[in-house]
DRENTORKOL-3810 file (N, C-alpha, C; in nm, 4 decimals):
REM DRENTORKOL-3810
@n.u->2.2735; n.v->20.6238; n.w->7.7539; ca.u->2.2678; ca.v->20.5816; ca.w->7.8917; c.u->2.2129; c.v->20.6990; c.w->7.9720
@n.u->2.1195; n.v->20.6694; n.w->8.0533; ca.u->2.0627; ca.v->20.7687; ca.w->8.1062; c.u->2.0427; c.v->20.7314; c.w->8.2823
@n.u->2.1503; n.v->20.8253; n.w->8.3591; ca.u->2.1818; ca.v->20.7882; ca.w->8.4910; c.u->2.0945; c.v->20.8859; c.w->8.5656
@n.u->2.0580; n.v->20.8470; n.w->8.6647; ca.u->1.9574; ca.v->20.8968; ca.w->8.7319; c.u->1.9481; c.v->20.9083; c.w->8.8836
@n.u->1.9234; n.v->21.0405; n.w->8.9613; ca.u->1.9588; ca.v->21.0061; ca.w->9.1142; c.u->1.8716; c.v->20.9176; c.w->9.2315
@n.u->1.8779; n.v->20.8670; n.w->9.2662; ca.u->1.8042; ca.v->20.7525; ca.w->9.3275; c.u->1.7779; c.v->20.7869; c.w->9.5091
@n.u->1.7055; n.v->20.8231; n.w->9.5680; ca.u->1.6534; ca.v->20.8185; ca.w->9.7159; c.u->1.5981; c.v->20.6896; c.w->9.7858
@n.u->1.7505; n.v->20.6370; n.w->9.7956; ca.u->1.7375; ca.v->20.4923; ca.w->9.8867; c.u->1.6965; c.v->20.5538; c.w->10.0217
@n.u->1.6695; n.v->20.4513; n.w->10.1085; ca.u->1.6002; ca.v->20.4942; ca.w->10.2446; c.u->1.7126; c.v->20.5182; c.w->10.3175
@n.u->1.8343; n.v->20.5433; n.w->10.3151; ca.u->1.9764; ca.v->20.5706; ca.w->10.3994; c.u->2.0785; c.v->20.5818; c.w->10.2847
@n.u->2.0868; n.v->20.6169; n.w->10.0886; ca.u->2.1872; ca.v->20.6232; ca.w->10.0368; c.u->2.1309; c.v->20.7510; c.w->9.9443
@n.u->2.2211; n.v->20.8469; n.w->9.8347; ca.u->2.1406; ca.v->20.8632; ca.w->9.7184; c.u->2.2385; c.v->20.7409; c.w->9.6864
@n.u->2.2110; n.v->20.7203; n.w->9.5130; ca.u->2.3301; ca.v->20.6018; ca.w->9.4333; c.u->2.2488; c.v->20.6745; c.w->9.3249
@n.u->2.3689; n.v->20.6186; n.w->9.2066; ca.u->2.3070; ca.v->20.6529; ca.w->9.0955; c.u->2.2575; c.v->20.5118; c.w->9.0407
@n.u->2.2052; n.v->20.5042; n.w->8.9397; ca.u->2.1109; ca.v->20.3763; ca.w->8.9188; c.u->2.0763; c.v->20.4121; c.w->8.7784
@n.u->2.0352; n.v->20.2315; n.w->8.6624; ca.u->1.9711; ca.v->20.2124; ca.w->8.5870; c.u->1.8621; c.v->20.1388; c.w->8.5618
@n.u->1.7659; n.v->20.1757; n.w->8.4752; ca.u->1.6705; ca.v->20.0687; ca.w->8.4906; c.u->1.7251; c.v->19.9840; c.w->8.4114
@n.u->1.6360; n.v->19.8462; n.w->8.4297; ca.u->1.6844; ca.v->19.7171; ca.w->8.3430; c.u->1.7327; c.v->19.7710; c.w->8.2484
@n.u->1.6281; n.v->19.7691; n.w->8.1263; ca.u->1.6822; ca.v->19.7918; ca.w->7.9919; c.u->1.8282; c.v->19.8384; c.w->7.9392
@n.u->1.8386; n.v->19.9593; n.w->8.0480; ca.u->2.0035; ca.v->20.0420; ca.w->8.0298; c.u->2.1235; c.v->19.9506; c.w->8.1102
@n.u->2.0801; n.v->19.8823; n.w->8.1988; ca.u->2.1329; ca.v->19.7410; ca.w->8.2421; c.u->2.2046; c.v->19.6429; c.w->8.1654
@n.u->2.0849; n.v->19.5987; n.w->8.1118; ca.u->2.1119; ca.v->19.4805; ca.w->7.9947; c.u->2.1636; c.v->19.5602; c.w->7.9123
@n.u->2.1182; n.v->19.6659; n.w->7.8537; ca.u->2.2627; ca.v->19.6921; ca.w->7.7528; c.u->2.4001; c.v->19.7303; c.w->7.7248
@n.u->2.4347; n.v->19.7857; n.w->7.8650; ca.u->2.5694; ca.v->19.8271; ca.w->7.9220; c.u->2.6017; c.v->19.6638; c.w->7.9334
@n.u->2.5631; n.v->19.5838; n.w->7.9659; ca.u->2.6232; ca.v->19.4725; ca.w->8.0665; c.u->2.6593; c.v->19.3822; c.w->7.9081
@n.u->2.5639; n.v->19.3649; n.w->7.8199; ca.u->2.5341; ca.v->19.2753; ca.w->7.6926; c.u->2.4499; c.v->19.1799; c.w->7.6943
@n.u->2.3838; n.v->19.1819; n.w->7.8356; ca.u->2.2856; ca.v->19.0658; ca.w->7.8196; c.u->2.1174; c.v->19.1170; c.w->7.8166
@n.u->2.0091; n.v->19.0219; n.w->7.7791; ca.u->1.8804; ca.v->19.0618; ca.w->7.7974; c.u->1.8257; c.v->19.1061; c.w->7.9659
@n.u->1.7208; n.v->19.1354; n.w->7.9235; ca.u->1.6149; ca.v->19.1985; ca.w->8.0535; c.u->1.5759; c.v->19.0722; c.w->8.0992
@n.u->1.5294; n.v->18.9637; n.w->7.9900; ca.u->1.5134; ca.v->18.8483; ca.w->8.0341; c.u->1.5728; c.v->18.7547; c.w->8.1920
@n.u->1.7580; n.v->18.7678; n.w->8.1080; ca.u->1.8422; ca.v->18.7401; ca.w->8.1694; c.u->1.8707; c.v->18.8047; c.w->8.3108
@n.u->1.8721; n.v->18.9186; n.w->8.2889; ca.u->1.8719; ca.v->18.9871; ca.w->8.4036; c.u->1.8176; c.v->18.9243; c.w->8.5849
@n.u->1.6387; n.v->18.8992; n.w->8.4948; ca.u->1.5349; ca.v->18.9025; ca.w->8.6133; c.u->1.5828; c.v->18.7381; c.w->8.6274
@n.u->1.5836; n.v->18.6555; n.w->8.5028; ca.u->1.6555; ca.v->18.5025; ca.w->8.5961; c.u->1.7899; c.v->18.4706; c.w->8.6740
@n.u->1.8810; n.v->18.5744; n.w->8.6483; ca.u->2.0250; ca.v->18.5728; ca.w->8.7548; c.u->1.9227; c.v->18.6623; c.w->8.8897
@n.u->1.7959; n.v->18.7216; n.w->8.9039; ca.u->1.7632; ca.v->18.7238; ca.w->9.0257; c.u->1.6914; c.v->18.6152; c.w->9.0977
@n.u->1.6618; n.v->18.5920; n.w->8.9697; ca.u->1.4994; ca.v->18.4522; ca.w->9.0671; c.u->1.5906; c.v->18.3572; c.w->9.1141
@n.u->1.7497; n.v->18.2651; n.w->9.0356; ca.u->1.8116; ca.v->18.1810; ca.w->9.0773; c.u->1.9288; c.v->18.2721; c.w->9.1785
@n.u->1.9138; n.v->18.3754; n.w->9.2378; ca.u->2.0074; ca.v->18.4636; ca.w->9.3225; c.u->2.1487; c.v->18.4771; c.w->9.3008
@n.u->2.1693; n.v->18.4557; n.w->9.1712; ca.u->2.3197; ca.v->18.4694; ca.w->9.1373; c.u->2.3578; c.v->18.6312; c.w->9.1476
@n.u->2.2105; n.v->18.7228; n.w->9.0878; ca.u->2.2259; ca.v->18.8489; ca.w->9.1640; c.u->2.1156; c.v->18.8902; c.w->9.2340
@n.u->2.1755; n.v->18.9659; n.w->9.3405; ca.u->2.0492; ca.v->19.0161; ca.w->9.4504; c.u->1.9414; c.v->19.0641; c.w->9.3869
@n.u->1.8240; n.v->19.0655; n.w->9.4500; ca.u->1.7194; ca.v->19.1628; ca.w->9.4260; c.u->1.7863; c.v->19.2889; c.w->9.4531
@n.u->1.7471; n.v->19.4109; n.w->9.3030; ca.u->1.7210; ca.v->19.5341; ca.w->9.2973; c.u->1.6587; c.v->19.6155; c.w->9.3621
@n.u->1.7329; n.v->19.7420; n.w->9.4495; ca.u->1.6363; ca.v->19.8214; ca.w->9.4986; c.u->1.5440; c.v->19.8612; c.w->9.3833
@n.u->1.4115; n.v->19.8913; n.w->9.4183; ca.u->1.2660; ca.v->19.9302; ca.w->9.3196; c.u->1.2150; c.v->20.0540; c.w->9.3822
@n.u->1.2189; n.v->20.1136; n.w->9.2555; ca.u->1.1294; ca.v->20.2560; ca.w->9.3135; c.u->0.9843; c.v->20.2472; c.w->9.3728
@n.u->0.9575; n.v->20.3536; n.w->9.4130; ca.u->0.7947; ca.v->20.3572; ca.w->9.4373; c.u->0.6898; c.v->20.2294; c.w->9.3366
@n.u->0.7231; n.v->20.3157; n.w->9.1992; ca.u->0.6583; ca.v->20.2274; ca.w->9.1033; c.u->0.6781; c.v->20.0928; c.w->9.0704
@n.u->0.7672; n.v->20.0127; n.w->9.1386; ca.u->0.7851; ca.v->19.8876; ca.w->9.1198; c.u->0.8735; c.v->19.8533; c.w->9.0113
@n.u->0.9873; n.v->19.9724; n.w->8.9536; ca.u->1.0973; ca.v->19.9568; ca.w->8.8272; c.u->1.1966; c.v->19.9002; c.w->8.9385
@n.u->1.2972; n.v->19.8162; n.w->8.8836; ca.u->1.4387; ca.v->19.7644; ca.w->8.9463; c.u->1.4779; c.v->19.9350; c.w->8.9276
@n.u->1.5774; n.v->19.9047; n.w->9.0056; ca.u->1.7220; ca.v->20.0462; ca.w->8.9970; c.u->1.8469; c.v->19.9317; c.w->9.0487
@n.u->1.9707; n.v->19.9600; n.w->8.9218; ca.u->2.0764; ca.v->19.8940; ca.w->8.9403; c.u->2.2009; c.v->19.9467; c.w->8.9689
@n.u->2.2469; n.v->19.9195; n.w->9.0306; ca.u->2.4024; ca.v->20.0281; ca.w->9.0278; c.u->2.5061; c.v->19.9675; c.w->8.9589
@n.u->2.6354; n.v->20.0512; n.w->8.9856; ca.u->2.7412; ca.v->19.9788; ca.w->8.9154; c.u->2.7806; c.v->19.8870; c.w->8.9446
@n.u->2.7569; n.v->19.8341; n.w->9.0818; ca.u->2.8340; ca.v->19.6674; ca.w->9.1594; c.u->2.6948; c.v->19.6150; c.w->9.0930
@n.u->2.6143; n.v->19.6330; n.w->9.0320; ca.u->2.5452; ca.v->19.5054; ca.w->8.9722; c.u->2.5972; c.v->19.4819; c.w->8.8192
@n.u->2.6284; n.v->19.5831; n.w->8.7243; ca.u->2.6967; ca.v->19.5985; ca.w->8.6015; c.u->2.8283; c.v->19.5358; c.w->8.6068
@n.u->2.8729; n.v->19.5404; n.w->8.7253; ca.u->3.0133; ca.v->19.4955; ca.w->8.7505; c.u->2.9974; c.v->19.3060; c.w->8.7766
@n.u->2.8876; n.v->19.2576; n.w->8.8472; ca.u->2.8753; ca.v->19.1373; ca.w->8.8992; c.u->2.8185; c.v->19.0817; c.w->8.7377
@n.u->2.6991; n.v->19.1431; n.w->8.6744; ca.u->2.7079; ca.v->19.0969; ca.w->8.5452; c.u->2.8068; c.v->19.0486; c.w->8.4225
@n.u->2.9102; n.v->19.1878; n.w->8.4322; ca.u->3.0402; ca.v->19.1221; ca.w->8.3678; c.u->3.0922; c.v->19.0022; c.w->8.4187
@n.u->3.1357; n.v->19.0111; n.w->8.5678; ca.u->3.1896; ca.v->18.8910; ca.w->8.5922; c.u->3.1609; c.v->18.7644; c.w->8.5486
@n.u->2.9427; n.v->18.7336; n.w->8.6045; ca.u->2.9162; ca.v->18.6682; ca.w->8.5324; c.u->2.9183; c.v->18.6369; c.w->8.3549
@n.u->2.9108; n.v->18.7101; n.w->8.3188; ca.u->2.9812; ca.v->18.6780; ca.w->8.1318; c.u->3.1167; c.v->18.5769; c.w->8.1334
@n.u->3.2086; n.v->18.6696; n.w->8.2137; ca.u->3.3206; ca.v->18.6002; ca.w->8.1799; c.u->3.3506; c.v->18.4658; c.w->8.2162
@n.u->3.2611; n.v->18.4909; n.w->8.3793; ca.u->3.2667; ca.v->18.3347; ca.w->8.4380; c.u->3.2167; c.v->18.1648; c.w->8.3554
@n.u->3.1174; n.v->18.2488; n.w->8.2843; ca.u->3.0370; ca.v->18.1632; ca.w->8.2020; c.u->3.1173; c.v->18.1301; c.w->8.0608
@n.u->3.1623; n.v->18.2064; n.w->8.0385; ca.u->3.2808; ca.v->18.2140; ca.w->7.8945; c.u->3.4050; c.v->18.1049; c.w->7.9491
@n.u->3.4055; n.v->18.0838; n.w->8.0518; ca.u->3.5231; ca.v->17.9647; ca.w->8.0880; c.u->3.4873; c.v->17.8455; c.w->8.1638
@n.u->3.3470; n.v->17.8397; n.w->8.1368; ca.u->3.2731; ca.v->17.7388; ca.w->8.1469; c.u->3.1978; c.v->17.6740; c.w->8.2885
@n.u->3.1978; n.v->17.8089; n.w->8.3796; ca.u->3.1489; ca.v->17.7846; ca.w->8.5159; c.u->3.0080; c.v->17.8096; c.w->8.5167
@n.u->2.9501; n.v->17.6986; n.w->8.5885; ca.u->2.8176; ca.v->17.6932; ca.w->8.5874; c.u->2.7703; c.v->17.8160; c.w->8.6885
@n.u->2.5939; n.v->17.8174; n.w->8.7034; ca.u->2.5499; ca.v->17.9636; ca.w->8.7314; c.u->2.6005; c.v->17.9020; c.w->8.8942
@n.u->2.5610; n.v->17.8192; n.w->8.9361; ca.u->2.5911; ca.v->17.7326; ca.w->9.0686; c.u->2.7181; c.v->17.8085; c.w->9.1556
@n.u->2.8213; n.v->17.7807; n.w->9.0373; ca.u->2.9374; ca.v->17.8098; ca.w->9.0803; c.u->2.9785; c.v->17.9440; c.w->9.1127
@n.u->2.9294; n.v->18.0125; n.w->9.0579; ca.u->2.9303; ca.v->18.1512; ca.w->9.0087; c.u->2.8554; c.v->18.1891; c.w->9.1122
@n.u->2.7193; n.v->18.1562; n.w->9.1867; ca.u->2.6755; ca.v->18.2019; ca.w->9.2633; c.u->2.7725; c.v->18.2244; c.w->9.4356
@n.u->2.8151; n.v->18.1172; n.w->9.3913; ca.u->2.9220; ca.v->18.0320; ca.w->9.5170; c.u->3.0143; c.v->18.1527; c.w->9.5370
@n.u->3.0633; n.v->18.1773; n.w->9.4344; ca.u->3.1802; ca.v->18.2605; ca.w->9.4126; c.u->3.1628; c.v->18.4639; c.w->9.4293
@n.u->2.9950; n.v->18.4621; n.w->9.3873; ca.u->2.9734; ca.v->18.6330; ca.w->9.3908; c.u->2.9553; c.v->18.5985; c.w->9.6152
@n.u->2.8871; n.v->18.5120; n.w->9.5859; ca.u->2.8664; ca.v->18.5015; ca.w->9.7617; c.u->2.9609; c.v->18.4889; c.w->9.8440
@n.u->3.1135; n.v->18.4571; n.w->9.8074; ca.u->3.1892; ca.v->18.4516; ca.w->9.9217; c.u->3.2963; c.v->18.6082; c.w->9.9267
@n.u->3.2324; n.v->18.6810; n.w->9.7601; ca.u->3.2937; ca.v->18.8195; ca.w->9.7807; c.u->3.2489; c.v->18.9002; c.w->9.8536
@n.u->3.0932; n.v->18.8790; n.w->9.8217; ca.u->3.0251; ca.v->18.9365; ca.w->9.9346; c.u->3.0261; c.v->18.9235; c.w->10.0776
@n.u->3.0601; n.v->18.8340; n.w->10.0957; ca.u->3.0825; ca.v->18.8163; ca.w->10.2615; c.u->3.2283; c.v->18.8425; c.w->10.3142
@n.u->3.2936; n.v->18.9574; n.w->10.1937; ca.u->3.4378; ca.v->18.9557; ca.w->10.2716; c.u->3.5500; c.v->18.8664; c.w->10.2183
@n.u->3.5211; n.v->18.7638; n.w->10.1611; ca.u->3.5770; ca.v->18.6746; ca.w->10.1448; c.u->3.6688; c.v->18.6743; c.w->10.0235
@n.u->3.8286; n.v->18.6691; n.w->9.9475; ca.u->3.8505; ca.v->18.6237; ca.w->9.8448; c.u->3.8553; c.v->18.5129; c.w->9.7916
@n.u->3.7573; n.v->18.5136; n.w->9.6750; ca.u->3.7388; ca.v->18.3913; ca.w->9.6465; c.u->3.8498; c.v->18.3290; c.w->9.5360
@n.u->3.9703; n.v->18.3959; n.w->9.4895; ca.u->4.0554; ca.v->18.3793; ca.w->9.3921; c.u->4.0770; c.v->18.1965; c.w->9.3961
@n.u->4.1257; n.v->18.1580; n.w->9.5240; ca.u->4.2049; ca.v->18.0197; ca.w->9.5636; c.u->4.0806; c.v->17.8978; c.w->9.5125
@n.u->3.9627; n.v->17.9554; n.w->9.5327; ca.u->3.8475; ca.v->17.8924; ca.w->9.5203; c.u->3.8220; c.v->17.8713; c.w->9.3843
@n.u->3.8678; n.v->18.0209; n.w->9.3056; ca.u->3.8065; ca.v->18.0098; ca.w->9.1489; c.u->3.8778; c.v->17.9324; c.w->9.1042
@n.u->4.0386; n.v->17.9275; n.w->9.1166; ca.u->4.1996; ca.v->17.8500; ca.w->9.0685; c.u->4.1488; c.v->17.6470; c.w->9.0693
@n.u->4.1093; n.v->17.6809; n.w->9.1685; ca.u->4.0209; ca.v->17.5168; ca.w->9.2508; c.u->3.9395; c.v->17.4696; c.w->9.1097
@n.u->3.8038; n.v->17.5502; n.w->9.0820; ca.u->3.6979; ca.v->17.5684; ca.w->9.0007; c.u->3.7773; c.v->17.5092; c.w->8.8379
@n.u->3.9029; n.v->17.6028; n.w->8.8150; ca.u->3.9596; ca.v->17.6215; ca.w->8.6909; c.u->4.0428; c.v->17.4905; c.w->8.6864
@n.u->4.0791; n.v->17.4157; n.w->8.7878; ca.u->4.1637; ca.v->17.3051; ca.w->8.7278; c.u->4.0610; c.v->17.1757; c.w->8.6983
@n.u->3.9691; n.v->17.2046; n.w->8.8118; ca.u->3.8662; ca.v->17.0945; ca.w->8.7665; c.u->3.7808; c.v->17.0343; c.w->8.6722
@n.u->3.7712; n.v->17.2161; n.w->8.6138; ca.u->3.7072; ca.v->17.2106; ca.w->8.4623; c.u->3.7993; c.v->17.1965; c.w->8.3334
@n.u->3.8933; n.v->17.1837; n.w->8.3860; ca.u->4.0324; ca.v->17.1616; ca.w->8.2841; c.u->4.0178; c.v->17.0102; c.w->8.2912
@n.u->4.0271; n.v->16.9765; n.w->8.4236; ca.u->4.0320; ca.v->16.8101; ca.w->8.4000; c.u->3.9486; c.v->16.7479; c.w->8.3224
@n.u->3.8232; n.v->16.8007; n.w->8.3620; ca.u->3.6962; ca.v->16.7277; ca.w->8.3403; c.u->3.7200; c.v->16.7731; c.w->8.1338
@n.u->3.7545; n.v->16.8457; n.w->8.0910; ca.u->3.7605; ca.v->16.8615; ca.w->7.9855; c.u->3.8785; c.v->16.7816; c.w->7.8677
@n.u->3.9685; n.v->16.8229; n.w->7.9462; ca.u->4.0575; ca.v->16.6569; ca.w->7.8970; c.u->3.9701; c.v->16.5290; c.w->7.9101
@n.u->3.9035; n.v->16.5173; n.w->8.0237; ca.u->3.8598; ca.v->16.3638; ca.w->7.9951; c.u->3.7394; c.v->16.3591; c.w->7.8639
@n.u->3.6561; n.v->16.4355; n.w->7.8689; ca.u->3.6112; ca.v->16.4436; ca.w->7.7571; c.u->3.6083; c.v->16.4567; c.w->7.6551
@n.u->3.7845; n.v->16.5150; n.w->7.6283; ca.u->3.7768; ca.v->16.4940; ca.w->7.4687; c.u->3.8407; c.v->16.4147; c.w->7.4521
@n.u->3.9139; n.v->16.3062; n.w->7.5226; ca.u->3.9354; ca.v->16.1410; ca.w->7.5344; c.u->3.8484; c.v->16.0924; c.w->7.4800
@n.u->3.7544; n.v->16.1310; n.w->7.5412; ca.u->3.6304; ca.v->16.0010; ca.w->7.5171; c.u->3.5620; c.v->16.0554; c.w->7.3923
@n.u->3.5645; n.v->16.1817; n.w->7.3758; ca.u->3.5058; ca.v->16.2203; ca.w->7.2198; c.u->3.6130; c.v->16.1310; c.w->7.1540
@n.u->3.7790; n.v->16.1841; n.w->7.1572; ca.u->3.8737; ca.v->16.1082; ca.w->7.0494; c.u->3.8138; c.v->15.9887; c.w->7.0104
@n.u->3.7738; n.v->15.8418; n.w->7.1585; ca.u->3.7665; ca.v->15.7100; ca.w->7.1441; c.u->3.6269; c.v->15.7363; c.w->7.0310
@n.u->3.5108; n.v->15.7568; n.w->7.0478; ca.u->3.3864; ca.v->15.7651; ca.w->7.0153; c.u->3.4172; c.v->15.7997; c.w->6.8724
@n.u->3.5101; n.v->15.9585; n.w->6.8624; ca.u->3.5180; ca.v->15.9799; ca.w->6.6758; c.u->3.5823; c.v->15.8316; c.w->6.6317
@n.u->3.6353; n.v->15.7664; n.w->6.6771; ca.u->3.7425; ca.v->15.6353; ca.w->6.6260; c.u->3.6246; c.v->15.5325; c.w->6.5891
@n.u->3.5220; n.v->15.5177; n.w->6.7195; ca.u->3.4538; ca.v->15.4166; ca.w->6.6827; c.u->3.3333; c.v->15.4599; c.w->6.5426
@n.u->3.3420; n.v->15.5709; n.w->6.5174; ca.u->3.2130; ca.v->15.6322; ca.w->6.4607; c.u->3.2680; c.v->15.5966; c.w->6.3003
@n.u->3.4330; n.v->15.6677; n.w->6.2781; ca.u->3.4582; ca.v->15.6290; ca.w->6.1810; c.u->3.4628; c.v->15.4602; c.w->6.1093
@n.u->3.4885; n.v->15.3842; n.w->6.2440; ca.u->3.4952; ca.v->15.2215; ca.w->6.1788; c.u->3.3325; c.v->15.2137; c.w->6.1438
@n.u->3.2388; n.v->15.2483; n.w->6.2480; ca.u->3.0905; ca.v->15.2215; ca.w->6.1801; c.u->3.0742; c.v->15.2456; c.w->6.0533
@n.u->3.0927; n.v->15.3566; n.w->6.0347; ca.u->3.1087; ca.v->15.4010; ca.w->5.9105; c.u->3.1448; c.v->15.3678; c.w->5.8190
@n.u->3.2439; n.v->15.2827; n.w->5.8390; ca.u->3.3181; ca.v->15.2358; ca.w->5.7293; c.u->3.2503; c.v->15.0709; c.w->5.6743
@n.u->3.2136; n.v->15.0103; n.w->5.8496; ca.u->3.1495; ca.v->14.8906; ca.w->5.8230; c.u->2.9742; c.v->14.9103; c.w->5.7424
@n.u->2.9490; n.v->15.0200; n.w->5.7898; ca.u->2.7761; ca.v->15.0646; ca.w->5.7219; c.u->2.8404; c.v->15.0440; c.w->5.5896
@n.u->2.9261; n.v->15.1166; n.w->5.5451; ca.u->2.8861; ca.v->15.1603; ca.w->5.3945; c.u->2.9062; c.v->15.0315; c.w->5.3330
@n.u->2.9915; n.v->14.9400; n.w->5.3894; ca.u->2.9807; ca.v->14.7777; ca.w->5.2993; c.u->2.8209; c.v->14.7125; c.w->5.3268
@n.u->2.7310; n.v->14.7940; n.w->5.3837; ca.u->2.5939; ca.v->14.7173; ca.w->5.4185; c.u->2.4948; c.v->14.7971; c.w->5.3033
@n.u->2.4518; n.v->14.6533; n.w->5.2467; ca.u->2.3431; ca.v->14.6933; ca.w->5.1301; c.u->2.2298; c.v->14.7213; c.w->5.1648
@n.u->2.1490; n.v->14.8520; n.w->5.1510; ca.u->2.0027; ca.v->14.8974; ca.w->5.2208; c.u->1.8943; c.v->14.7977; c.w->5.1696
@n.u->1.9158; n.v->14.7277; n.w->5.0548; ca.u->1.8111; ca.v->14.6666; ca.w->5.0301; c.u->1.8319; c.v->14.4917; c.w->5.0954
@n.u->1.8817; n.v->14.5173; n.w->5.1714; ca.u->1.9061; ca.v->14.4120; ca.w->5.2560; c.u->1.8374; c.v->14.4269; c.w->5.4477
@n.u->1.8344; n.v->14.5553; n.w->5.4574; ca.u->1.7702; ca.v->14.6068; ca.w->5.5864; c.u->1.6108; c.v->14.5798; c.w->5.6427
@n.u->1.6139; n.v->14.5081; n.w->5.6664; ca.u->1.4739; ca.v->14.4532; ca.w->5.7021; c.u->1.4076; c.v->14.5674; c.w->5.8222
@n.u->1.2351; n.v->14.5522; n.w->5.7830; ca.u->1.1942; ca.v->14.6911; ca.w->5.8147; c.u->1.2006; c.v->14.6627; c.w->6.0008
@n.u->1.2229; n.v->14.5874; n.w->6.0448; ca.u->1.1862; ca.v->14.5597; ca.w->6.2205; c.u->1.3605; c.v->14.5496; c.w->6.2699
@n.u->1.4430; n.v->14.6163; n.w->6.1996; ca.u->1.5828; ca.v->14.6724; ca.w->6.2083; c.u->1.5824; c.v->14.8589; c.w->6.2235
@n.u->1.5087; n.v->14.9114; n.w->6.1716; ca.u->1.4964; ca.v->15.0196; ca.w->6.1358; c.u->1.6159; c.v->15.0868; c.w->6.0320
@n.u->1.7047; n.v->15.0582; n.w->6.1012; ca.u->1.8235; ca.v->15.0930; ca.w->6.0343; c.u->1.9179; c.v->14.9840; c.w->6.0670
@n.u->1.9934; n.v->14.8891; n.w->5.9853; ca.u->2.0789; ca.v->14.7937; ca.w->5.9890; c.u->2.2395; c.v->14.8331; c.w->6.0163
@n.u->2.2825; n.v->14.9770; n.w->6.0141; ca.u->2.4094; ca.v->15.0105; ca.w->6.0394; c.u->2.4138; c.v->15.0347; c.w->6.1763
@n.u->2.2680; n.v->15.0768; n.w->6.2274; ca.u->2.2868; ca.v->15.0799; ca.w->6.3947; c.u->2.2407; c.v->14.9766; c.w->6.4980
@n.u->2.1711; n.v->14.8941; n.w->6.4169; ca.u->2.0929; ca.v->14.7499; ca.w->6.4818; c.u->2.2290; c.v->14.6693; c.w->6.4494
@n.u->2.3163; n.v->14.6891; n.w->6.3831; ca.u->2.4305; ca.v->14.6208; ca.w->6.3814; c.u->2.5393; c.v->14.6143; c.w->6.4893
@n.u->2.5120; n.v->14.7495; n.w->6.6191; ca.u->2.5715; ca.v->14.7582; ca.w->6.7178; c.u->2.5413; c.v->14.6845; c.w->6.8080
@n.u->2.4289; n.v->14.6638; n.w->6.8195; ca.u->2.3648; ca.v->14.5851; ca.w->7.0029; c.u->2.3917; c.v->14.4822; c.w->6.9388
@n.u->2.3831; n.v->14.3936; n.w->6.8152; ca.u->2.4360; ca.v->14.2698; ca.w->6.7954; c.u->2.5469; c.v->14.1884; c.w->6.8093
@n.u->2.6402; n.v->14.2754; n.w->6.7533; ca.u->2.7809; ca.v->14.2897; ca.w->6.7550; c.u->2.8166; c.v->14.2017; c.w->6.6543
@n.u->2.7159; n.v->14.2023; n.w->6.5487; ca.u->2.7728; ca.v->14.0918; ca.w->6.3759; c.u->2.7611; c.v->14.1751; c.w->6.3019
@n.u->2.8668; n.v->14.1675; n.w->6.2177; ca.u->2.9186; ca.v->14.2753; ca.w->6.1170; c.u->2.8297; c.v->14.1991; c.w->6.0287
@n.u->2.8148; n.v->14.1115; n.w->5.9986; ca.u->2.7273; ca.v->14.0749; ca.w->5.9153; c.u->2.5722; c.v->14.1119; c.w->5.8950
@n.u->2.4850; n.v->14.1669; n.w->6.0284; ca.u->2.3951; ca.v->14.1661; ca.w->6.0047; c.u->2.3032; c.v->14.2501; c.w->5.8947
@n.u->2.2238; n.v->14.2203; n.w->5.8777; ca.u->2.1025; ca.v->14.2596; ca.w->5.7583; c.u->2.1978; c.v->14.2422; c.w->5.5748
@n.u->2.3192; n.v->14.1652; n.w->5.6277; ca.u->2.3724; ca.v->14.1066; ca.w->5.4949; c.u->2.4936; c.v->14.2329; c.w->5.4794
@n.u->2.5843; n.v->14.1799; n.w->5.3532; ca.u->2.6640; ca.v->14.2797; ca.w->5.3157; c.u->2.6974; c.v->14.3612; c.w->5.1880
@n.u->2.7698; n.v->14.4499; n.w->5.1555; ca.u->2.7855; ca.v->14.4786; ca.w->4.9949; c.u->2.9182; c.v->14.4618; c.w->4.9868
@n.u->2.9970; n.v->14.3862; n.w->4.9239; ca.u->3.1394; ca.v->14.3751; ca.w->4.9394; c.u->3.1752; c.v->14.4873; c.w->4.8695
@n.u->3.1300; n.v->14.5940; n.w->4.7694; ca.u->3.1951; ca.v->14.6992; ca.w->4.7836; c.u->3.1711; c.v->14.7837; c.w->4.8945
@n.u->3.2053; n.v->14.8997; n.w->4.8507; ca.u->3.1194; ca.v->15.0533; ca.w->4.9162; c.u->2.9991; c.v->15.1015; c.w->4.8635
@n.u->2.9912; n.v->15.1893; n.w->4.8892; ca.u->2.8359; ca.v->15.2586; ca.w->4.8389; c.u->2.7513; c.v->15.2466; c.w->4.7440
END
């Protein structure tokens, strides 16, 4: 890591370029410049030569973002959330808000995965009594043209299994 003194127009700060950025933080250079273009983080003061210079409240807003994203908050949200620190604001009551919603929304979905694995296994079970040489070619597949129909019978059957 190589820290360096920086002559802002009213600060010194110490500062990294990207590269030493992204690798303190764990993410790419890539990443970096798209959490600026979608403003989840500010534009970088830039030297003369047109390099970013980052400080530690950007290394610090990067972690956050990691973690935020590790518990499943979109960049949206996250933007919502670096912006109301910045303005003074704690956003804790807001994130708590964020965290039950994505809790909910996640129970309901693995409801509906549960129902879906249930129905996947009966397909399954009804395909494998279906004989392929019974599948006519303007079916494509007779275990799934067997759904919009809703006849277990269609394209014929194999009264065993496989």
């Amino acid at each position: 890591m190589n820290e360096k003194q920086l002559q802002s127009p009213s600060v010194i700060q110490e500062g990294y370029n990207i590269g030493e950025l992204a690798e303190l933080a764990g993410v790419s250079a890539k990443t970096i410049r798209y959490y600026e273009q979608v403003r989840v983080l500010p534009a970088p003061f830039r030297q003369a030569n047109g390099y970013r210079i980052y400080t530690n409240d950007t290394l610090d807003k990067l972690k956050f973002i990691r973690s935020a994203q590790a518990i499943g908050l979109t960049l949206g949200e996250i933007r919502e959330i670096i912006t109301m620190r910045d303005d003074g604001q704690v956003p804790c009551a807001y994130v708590l808000e964020l965290i039950r919603t994505h809790s909910n929304d996640i129970s309901k979905r693995i409801a509906d995965l549960e129902l879906l694995k249930g129905e996947l296994e009966q397909l399954a079970e009804r395909g494998a009594r279906l004989d392929p040489a019974d599948c006519p070619p303007s079916t494509v597949c007779h275990v799934i043209a067997h759904l919009s129909s809703g006849d277990d019978n269609v394209g014929g059957s194999c009264p065993a299994g496989p």
